[in-house]
C-alpha positions as CSV (number, residue, x, y, z in Angstrom):
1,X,-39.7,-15.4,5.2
2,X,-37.1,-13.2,6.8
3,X,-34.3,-14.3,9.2
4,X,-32.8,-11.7,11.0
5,X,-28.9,-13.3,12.4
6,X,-28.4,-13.2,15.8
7,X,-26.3,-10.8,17.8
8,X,-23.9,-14.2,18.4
9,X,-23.0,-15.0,14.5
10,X,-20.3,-12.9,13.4
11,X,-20.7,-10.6,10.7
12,X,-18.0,-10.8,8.0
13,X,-17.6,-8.8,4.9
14,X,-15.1,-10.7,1.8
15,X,-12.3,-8.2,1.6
16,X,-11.0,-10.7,-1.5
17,X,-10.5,-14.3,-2.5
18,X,-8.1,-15.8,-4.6
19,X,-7.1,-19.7,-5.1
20,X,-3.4,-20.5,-4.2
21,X,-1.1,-20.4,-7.4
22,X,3.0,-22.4,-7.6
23,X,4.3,-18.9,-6.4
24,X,1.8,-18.3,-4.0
25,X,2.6,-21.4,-1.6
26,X,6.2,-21.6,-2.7
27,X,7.6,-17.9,-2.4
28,X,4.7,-15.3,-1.6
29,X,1.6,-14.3,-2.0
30,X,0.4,-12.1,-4.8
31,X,-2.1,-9.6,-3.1
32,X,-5.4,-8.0,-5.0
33,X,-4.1,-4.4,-5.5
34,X,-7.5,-3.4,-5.7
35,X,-8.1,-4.9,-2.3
36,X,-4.4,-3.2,-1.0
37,X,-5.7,0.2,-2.0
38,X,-8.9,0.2,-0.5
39,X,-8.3,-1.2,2.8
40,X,-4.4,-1.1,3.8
41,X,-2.8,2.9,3.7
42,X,0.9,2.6,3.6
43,X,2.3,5.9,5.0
44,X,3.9,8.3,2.8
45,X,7.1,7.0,1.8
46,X,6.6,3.3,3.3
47,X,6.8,0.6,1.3
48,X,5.4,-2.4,3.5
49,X,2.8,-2.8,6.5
50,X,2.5,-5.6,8.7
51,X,-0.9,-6.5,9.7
52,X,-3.0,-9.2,11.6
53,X,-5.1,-11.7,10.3
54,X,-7.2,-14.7,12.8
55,X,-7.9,-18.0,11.5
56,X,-10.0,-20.5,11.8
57,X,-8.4,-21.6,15.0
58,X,-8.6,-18.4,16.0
59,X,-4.6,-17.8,15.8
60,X,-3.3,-14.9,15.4
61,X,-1.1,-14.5,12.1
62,X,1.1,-11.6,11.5
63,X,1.7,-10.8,7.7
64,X,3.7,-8.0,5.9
65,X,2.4,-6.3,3.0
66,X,5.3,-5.4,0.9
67,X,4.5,-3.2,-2.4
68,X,7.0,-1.9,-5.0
69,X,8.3,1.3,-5.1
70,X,6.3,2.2,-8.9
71,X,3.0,4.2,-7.5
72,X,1.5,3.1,-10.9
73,X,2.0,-0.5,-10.2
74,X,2.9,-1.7,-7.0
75,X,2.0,-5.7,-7.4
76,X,1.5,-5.9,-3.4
77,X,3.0,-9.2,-1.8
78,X,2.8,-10.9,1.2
79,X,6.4,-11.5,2.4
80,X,7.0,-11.9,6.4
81,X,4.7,-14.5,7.8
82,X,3.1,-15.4,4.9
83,X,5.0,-19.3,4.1
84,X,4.8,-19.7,7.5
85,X,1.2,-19.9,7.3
86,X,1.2,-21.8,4.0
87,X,3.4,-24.7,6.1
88,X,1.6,-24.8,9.2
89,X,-2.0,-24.8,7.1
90,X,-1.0,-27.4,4.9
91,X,-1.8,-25.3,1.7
92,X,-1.6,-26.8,-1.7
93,X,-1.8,-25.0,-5.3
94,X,-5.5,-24.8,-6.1
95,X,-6.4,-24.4,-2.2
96,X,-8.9,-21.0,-1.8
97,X,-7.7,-18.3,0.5
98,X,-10.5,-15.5,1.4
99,X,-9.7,-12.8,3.6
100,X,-12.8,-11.2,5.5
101,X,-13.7,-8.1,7.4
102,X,-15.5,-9.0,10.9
103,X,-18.2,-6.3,11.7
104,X,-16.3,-5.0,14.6
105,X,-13.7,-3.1,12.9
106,X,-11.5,-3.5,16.4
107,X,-11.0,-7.0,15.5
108,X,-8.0,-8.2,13.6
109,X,-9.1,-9.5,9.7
110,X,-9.5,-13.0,9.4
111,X,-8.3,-15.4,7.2
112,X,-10.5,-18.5,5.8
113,X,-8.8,-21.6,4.1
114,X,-11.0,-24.0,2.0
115,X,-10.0,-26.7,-0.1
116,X,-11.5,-28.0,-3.3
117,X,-12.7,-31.4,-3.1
118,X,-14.6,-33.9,-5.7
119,X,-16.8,-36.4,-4.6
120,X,-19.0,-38.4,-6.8
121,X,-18.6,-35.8,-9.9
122,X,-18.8,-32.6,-8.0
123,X,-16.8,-30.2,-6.5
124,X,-17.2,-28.6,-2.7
125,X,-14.6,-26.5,-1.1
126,X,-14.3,-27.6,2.2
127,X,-13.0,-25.1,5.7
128,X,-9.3,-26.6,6.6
């Protein structure tokens, strides 16, 4: 049988996910460049973007993606923001974050947290 969802269930699309590394909660987040390219456009000549993300919580968080100035490589990092966040949420190494598209495109991206968890011999990830 097929469930339709209902117009109050929002839609969301993974843009990426990526579990927390030492760097990532302790000096900035490595970003997907895959993920930068296809969704973020930097103008010409920029080398950073700040954008919004909502939580949870619904909070607002402001981020800036900073890339390098190599076109070829950029290895794009969260800078501004970003350990604010990782404070405030709590996060650990080995933590999941996922960031997701909502289906109205007006709407900031939002940001989903989940924690790995092992009970009784298997793991769960868990919404923080």
């Amino acid at each position: 049988m097929h469930m339709q969802s209902s117009e109050s269930e929002p839609v969301m699309k993974e843009l990426c996910s990526k579990i927390l590394t030492a760097t990532d909660v302790g000096v900035r987040f490595s970003f997907p460049t895959a993920t930068m390219r296809e969704h973020f456009k930097l103008l010409e000549g920029s080398q950073s973007l700040d954008f919004q993300v909502t939580d949870n919580y619904s909070k607002v968080w402001t981020f800036r993606l900073y890339t390098r100035k190599n076109d070829g490589h950029p290895k794009p990092v969260l800078t501004k923001g970003w350990l604010d966040f990782v404070k405030r949420m709590g996060l650990k190494v080995g933590d999941k974050v996922i960031f997701v598209l909502h289906g109205n495109h007006n709407d900031p991206l939002g940001i989903l947290v989940k924690r790995n968890l092992k009970l009784l011999g298997s793991e769960h990830w868990a919404d923080l």
